[in-house]
PQR file of N, CA, C, O and H, with PARSE charges and radii, in Angstrom:
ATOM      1  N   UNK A   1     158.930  97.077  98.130 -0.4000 1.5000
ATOM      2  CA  UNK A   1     158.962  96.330  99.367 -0.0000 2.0000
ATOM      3  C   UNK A   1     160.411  96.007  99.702  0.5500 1.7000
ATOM      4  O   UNK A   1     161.107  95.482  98.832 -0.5500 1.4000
ATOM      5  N   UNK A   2     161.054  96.362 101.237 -0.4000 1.5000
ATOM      6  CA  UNK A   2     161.823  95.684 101.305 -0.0000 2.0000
ATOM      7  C   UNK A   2     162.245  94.040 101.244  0.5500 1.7000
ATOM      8  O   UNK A   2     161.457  93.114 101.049 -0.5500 1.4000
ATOM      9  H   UNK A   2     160.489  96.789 101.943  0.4000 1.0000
ATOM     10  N   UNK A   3     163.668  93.938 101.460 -0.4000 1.5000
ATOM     11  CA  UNK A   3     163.904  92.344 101.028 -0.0000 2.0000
ATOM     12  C   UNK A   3     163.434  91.326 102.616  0.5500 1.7000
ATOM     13  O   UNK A   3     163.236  90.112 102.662 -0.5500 1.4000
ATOM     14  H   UNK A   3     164.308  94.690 101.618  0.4000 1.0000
ATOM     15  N   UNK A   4     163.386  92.027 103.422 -0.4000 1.5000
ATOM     16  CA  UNK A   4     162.867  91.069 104.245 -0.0000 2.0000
ATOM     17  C   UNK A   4     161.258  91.297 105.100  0.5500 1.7000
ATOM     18  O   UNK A   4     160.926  90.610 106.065 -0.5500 1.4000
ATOM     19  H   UNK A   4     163.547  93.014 103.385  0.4000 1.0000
ATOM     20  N   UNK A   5     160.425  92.371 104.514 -0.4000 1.5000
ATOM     21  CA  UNK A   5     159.076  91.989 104.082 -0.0000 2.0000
ATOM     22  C   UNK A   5     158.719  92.834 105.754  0.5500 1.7000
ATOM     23  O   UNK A   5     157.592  92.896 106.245 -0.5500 1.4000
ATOM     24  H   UNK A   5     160.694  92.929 103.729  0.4000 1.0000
ATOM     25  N   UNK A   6     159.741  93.298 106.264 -0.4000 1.5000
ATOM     26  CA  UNK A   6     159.459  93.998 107.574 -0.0000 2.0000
ATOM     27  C   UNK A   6     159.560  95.429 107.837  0.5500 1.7000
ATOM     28  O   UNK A   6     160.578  96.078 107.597 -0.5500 1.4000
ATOM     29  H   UNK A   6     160.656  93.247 105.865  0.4000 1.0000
ATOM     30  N   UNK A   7     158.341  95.978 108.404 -0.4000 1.5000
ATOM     31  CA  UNK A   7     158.788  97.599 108.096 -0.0000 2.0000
ATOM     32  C   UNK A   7     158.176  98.569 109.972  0.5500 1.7000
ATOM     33  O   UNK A   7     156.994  98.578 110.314 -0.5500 1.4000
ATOM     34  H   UNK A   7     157.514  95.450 108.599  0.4000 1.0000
ATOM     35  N   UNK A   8     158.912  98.999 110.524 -0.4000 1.5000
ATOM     36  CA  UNK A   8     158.749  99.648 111.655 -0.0000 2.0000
ATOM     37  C   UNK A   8     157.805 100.493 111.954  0.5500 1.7000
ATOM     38  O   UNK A   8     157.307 101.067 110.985 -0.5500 1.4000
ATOM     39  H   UNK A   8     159.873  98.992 110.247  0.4000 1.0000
ATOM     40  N   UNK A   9     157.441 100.727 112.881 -0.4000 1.5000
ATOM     41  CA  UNK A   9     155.998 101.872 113.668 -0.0000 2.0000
ATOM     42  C   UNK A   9     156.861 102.613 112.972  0.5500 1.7000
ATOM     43  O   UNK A   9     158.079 102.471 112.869 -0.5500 1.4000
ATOM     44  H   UNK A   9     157.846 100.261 113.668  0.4000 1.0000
ATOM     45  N   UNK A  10     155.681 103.950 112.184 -0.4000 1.5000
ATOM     46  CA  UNK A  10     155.928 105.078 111.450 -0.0000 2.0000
ATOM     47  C   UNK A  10     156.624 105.035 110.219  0.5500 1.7000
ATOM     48  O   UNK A  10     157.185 105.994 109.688 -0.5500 1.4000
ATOM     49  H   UNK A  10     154.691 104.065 112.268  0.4000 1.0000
ATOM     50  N   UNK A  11     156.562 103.905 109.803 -0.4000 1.5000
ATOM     51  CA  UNK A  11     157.201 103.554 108.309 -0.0000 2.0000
ATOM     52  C   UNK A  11     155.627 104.023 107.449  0.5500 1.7000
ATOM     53  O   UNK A  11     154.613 104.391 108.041 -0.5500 1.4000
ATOM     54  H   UNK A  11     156.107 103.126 110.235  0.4000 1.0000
ATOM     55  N   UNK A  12     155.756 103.904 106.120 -0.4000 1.5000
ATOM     56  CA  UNK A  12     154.886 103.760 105.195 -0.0000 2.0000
ATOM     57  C   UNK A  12     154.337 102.774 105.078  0.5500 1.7000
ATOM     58  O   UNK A  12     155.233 101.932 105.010 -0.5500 1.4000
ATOM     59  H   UNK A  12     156.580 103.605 105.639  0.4000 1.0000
ATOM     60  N   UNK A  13     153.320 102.249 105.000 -0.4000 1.5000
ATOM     61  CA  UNK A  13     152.638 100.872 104.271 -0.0000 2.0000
ATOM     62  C   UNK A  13     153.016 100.996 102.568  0.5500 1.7000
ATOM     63  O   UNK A  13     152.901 101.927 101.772 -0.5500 1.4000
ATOM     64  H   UNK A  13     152.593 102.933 105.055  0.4000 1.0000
ATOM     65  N   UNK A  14     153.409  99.892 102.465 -0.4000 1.5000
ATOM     66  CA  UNK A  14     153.782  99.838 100.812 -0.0000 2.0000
ATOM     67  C   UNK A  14     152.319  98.982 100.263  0.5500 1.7000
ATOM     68  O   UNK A  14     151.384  99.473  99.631 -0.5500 1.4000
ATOM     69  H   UNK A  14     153.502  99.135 103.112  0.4000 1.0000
ATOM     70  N   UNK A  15     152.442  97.877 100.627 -0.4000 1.5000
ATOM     71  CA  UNK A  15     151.699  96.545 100.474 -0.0000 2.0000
ATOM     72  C   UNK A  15     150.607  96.472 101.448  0.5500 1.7000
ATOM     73  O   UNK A  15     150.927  96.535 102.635 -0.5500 1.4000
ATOM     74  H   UNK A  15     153.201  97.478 101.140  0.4000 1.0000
ATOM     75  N   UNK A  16     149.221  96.333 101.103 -0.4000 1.5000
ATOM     76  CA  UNK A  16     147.674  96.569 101.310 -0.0000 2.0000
ATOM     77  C   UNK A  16     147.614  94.668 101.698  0.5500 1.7000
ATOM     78  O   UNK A  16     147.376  93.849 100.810 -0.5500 1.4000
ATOM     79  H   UNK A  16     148.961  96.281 100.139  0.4000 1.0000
ATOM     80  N   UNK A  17     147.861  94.301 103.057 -0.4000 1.5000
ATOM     81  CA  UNK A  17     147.527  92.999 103.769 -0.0000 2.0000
ATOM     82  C   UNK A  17     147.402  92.571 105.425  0.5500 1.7000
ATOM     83  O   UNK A  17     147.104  93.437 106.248 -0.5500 1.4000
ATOM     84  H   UNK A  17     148.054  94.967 103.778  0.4000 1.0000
ATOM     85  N   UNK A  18     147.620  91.371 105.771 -0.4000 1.5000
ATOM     86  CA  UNK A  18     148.039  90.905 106.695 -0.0000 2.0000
ATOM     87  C   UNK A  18     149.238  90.935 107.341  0.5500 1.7000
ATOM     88  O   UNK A  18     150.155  90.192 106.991 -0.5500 1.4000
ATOM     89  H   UNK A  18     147.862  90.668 105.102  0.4000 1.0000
ATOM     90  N   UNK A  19     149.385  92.054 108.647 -0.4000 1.5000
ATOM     91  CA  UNK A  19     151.027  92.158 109.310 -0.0000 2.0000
ATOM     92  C   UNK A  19     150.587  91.212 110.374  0.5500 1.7000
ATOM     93  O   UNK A  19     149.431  90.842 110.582 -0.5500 1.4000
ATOM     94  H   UNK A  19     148.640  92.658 108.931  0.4000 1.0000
ATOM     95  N   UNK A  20     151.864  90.810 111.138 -0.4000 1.5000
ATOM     96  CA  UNK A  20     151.989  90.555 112.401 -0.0000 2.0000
ATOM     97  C   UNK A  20     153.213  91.193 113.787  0.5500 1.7000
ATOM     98  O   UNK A  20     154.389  90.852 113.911 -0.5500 1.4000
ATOM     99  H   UNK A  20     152.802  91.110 110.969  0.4000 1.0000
ATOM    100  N   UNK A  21     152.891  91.598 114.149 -0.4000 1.5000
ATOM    101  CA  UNK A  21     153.883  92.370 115.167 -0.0000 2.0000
ATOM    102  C   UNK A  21     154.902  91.177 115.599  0.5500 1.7000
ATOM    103  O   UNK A  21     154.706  90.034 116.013 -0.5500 1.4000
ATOM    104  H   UNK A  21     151.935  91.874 114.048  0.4000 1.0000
ATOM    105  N   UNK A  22     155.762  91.731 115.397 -0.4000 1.5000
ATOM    106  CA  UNK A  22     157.063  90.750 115.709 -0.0000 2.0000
ATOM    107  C   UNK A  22     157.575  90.703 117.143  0.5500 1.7000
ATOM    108  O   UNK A  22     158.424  89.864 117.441 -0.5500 1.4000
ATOM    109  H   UNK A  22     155.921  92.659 115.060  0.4000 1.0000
ATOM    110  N   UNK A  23     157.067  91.624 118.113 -0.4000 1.5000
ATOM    111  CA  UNK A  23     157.370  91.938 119.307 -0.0000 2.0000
ATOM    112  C   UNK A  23     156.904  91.341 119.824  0.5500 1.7000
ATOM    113  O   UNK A  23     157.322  90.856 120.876 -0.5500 1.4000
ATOM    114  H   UNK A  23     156.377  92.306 117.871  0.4000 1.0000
ATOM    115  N   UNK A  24     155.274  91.001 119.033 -0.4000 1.5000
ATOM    116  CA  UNK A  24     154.488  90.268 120.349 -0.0000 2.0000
ATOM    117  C   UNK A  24     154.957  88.560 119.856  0.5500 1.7000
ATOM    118  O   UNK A  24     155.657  87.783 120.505 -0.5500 1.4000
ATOM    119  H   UNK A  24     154.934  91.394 118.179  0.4000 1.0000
ATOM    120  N   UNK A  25     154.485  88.391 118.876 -0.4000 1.5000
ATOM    121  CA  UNK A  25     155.027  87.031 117.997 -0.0000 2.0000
ATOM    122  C   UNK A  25     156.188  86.405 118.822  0.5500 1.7000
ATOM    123  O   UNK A  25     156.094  85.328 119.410 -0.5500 1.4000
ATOM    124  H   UNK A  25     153.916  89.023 118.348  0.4000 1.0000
ATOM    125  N   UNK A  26     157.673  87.469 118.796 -0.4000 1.5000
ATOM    126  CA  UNK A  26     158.213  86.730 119.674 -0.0000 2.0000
ATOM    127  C   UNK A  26     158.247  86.606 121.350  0.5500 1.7000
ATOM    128  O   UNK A  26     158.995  85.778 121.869 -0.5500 1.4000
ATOM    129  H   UNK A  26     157.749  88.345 118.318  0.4000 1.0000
ATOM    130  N   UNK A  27     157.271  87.605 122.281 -0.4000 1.5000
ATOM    131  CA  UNK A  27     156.866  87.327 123.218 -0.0000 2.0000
ATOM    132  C   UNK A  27     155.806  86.305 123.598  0.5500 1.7000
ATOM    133  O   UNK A  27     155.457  86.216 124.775 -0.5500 1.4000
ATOM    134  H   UNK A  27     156.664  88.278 121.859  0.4000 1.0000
ATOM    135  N   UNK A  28     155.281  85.535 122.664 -0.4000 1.5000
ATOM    136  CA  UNK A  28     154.341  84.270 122.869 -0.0000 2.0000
ATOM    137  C   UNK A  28     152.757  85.082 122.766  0.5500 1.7000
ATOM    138  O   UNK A  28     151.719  84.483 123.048 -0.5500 1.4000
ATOM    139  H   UNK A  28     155.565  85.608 121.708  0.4000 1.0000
ATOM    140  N   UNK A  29     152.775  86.024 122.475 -0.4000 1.5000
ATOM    141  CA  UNK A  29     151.468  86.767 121.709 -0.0000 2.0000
ATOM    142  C   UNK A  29     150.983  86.751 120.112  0.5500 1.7000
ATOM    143  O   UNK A  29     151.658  86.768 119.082 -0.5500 1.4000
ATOM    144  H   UNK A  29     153.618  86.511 122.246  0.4000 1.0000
ATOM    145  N   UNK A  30     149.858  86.719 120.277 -0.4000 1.5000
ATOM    146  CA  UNK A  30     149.650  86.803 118.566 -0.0000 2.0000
ATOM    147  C   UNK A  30     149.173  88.401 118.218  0.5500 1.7000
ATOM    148  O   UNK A  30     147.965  88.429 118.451 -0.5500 1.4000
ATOM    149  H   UNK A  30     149.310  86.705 121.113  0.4000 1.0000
ATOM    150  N   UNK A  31     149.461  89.260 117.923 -0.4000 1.5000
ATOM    151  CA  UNK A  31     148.769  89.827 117.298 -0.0000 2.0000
ATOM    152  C   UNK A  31     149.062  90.401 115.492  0.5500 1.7000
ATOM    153  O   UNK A  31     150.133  90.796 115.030 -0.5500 1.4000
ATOM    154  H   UNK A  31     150.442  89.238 117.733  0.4000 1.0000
ATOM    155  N   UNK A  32     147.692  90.265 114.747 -0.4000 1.5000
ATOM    156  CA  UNK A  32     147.925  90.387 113.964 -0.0000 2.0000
ATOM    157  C   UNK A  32     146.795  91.168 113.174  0.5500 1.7000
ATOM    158  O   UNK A  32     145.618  90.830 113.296 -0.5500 1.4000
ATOM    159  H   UNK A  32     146.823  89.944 115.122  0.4000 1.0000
ATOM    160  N   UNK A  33     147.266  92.453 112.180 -0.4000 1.5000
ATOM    161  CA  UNK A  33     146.282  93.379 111.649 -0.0000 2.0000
ATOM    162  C   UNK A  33     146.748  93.807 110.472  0.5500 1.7000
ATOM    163  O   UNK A  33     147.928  93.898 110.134 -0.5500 1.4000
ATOM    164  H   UNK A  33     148.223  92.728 112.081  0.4000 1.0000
ATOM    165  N   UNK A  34     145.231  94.220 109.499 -0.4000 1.5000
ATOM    166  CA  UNK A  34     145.242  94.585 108.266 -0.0000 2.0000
ATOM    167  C   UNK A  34     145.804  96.043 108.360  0.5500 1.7000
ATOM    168  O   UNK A  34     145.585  96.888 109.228 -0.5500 1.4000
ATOM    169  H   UNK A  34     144.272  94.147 109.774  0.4000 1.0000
ATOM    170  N   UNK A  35     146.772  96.136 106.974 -0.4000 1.5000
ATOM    171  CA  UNK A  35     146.761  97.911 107.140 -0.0000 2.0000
ATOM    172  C   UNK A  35     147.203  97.428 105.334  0.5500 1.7000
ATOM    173  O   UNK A  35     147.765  96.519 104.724 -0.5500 1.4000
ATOM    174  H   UNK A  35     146.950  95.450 106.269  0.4000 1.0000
ATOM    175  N   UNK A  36     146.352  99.021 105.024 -0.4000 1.5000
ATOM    176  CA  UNK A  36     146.190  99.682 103.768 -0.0000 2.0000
ATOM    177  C   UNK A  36     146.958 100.054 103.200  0.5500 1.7000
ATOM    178  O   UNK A  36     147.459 101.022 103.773 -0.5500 1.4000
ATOM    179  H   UNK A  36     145.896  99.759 105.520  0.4000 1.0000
ATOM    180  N   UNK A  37     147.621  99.738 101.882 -0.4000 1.5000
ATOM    181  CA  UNK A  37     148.657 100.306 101.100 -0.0000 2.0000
ATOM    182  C   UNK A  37     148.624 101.893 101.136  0.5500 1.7000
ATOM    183  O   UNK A  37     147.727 102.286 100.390 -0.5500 1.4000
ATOM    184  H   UNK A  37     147.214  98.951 101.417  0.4000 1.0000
ATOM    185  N   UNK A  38     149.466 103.192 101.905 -0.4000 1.5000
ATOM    186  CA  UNK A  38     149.967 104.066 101.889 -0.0000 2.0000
ATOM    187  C   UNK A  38     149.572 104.895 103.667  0.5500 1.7000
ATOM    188  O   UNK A  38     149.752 106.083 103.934 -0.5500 1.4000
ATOM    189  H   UNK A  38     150.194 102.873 102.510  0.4000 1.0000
ATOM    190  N   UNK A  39     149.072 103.923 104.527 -0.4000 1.5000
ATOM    191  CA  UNK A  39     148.710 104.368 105.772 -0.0000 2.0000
ATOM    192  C   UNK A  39     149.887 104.377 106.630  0.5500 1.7000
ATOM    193  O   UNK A  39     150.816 104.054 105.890 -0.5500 1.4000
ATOM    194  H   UNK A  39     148.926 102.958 104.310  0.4000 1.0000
ATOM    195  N   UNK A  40     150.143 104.493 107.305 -0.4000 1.5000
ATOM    196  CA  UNK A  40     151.338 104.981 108.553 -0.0000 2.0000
ATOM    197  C   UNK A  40     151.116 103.610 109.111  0.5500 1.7000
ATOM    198  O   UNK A  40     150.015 103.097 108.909 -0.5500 1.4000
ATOM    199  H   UNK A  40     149.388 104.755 107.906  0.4000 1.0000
ATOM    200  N   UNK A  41     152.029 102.948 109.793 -0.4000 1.5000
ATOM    201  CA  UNK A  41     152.467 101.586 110.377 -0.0000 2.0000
ATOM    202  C   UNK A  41     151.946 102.102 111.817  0.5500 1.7000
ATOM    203  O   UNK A  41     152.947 102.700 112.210 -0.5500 1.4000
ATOM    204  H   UNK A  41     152.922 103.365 109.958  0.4000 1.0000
ATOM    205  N   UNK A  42     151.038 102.222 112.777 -0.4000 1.5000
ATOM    206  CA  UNK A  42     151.222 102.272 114.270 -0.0000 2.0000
ATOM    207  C   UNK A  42     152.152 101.604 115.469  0.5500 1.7000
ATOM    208  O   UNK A  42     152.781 100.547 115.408 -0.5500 1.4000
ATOM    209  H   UNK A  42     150.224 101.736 112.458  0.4000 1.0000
ATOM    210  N   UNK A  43     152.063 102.441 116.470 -0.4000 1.5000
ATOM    211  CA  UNK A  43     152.627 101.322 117.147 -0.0000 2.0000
ATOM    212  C   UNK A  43     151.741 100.241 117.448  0.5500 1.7000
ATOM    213  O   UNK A  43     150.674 100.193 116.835 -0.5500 1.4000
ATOM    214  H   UNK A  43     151.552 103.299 116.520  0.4000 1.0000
ATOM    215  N   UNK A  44     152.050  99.257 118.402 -0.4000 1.5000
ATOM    216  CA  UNK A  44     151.521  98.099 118.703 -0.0000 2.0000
ATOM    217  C   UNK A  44     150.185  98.136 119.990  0.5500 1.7000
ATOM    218  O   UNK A  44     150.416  98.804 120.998 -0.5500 1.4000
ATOM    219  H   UNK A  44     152.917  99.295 118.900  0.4000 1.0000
ATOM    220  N   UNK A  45     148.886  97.424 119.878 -0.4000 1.5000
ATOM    221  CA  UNK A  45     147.863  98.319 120.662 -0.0000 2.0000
ATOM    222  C   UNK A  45     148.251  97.054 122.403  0.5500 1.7000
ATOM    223  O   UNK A  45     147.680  97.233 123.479 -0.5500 1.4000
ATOM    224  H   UNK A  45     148.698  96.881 119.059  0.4000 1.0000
ATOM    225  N   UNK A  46     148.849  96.414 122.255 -0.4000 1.5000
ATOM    226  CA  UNK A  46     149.490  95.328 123.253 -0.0000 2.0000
ATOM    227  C   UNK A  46     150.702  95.325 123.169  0.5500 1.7000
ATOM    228  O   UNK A  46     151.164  94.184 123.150 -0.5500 1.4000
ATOM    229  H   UNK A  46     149.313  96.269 121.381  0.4000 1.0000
ATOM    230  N   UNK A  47     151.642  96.354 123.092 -0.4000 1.5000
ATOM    231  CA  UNK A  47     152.843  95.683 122.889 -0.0000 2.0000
ATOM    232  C   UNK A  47     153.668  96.913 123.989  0.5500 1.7000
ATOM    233  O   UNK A  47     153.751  98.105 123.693 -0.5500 1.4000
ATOM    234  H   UNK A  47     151.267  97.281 123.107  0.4000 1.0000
ATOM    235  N   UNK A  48     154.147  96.387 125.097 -0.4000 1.5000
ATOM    236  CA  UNK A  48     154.901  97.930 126.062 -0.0000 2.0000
ATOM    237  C   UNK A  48     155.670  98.703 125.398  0.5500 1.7000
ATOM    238  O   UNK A  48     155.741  99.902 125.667 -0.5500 1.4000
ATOM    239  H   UNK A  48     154.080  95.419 125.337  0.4000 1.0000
ATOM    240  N   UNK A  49     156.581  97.964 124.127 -0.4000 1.5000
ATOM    241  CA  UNK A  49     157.859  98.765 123.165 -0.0000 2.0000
ATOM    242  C   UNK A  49     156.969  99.853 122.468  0.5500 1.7000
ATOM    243  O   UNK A  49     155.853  99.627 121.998 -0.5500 1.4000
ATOM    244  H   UNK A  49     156.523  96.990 123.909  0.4000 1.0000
ATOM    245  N   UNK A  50     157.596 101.033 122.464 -0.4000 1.5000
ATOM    246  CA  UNK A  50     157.050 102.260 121.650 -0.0000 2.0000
ATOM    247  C   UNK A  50     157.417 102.004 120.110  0.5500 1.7000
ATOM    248  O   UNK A  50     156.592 102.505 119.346 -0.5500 1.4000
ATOM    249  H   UNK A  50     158.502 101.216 122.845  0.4000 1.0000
ATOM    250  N   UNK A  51     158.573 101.273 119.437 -0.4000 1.5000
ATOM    251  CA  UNK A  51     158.905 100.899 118.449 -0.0000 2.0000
ATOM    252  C   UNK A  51     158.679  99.086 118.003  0.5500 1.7000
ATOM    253  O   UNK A  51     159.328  98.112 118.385 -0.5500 1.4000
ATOM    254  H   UNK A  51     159.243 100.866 120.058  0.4000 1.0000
ATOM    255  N   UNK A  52     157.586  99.165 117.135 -0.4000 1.5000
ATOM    256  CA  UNK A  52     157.982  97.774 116.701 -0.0000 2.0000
ATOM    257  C   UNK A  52     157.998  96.910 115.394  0.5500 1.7000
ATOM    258  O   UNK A  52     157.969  97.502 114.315 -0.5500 1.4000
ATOM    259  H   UNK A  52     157.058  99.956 116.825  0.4000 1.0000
ATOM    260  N   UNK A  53     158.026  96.086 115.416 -0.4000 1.5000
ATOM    261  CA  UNK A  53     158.451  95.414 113.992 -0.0000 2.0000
ATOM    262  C   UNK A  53     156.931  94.866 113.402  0.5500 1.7000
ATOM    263  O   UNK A  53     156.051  94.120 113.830 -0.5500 1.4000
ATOM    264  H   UNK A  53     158.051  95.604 116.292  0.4000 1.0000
ATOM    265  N   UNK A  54     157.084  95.432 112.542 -0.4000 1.5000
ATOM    266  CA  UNK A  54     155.213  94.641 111.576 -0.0000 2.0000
ATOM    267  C   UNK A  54     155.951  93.885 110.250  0.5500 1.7000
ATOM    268  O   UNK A  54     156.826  94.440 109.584 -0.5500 1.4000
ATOM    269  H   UNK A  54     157.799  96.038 112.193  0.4000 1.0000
ATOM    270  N   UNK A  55     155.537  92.773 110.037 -0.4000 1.5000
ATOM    271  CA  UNK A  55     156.259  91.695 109.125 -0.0000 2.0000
ATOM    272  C   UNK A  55     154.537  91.361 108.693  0.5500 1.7000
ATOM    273  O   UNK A  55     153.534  91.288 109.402 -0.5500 1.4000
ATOM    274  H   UNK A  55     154.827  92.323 110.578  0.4000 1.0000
ATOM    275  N   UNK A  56     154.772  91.181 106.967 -0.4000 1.5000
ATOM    276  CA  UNK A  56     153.974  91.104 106.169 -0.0000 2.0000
ATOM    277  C   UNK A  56     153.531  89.256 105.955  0.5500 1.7000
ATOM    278  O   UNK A  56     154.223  88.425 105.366 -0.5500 1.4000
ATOM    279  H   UNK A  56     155.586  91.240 106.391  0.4000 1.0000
ATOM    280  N   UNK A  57     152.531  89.079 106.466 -0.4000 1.5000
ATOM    281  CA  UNK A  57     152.073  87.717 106.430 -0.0000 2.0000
ATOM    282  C   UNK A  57     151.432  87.188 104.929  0.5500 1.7000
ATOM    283  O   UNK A  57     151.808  86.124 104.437 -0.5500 1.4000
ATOM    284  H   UNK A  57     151.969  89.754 106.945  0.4000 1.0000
ATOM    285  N   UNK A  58     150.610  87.900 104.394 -0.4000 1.5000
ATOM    286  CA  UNK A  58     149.870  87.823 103.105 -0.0000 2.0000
ATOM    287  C   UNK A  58     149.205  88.951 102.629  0.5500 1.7000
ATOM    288  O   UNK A  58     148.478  89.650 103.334 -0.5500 1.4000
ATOM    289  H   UNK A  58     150.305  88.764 104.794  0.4000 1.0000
ATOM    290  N   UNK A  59     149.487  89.186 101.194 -0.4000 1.5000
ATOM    291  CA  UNK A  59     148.856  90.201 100.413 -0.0000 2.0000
ATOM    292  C   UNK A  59     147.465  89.993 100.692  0.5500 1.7000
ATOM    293  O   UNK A  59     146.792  88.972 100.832 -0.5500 1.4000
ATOM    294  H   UNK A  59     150.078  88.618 100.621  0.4000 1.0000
ATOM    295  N   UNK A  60     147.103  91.679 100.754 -0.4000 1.5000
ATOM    296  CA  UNK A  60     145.151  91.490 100.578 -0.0000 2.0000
ATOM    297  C   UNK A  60     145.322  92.435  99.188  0.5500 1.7000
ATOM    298  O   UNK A  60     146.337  93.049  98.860 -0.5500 1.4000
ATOM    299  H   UNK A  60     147.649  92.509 100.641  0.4000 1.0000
ATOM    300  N   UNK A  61     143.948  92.368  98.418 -0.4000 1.5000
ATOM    301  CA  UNK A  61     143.493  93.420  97.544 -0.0000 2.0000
ATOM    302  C   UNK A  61     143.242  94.555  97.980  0.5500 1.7000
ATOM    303  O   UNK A  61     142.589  94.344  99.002 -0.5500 1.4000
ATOM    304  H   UNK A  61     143.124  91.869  98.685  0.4000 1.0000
ATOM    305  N   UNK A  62     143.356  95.681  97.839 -0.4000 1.5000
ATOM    306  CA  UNK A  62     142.758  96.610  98.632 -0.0000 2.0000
ATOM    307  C   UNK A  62     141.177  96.869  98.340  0.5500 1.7000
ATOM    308  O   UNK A  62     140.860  97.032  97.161 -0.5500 1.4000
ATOM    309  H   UNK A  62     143.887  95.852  97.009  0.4000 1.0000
ATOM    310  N   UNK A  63     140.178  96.917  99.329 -0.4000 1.5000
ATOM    311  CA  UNK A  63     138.742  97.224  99.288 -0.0000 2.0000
ATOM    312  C   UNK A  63     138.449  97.786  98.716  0.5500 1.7000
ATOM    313  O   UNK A  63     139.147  98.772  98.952 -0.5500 1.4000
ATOM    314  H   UNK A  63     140.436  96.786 100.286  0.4000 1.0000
ATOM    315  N   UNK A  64     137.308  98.237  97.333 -0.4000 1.5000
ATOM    316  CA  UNK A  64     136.980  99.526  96.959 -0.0000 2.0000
ATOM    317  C   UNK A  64     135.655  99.236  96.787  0.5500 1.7000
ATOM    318  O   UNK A  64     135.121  98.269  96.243 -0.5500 1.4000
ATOM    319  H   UNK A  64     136.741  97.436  97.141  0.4000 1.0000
ATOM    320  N   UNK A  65     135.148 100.299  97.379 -0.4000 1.5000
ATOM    321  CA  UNK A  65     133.481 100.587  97.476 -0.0000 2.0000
ATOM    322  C   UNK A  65     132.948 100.904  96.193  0.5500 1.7000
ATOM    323  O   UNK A  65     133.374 101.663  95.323 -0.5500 1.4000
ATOM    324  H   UNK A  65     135.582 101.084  97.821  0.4000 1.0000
ATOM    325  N   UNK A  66     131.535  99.892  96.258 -0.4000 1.5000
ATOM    326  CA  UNK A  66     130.373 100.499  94.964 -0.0000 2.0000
ATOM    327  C   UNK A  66     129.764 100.391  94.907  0.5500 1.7000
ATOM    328  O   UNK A  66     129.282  99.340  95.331 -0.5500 1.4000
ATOM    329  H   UNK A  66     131.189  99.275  96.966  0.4000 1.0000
ATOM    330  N   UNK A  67     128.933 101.449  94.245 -0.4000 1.5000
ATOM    331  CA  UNK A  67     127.812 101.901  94.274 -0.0000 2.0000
ATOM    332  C   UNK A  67     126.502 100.958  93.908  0.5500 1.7000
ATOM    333  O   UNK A  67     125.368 101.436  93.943 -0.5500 1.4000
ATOM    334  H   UNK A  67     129.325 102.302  93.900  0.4000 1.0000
TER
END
């Protein structure tokens, strides 16, 4: 993980939790979504910038299904 816990549309997911888009965060929006340790970062599904900042709010476990 980097040292300041923030990683850009089309980065790697390192860490399986809670992001929050920093674009919208600091435009007076909330949005905030789970993504999976090794999935691609998207861009933002509200956000006009084609590039944006996802900052890691809290670790999740990652899910595993059973039988």
């Amino acid at each position: 993980m980097n040292s300041s816990r923030t990683w850009k549309s089309g980065e790697r997911c390192r860490v399986t939790g809670s992001y929050r888009c920093q674009n919208c965060h600091l435009a007076g929006r909330e949005m905030v979504r789970e993504f999976e340790a090794g999935k691609v970062f998207p861009m933002c599904d509200t956000c006009p910038e084609k590039d944006v900042t996802w900052r890691l709010l809290e670790r999740t476990a990652p899910v595993r299904a059973t039988a």
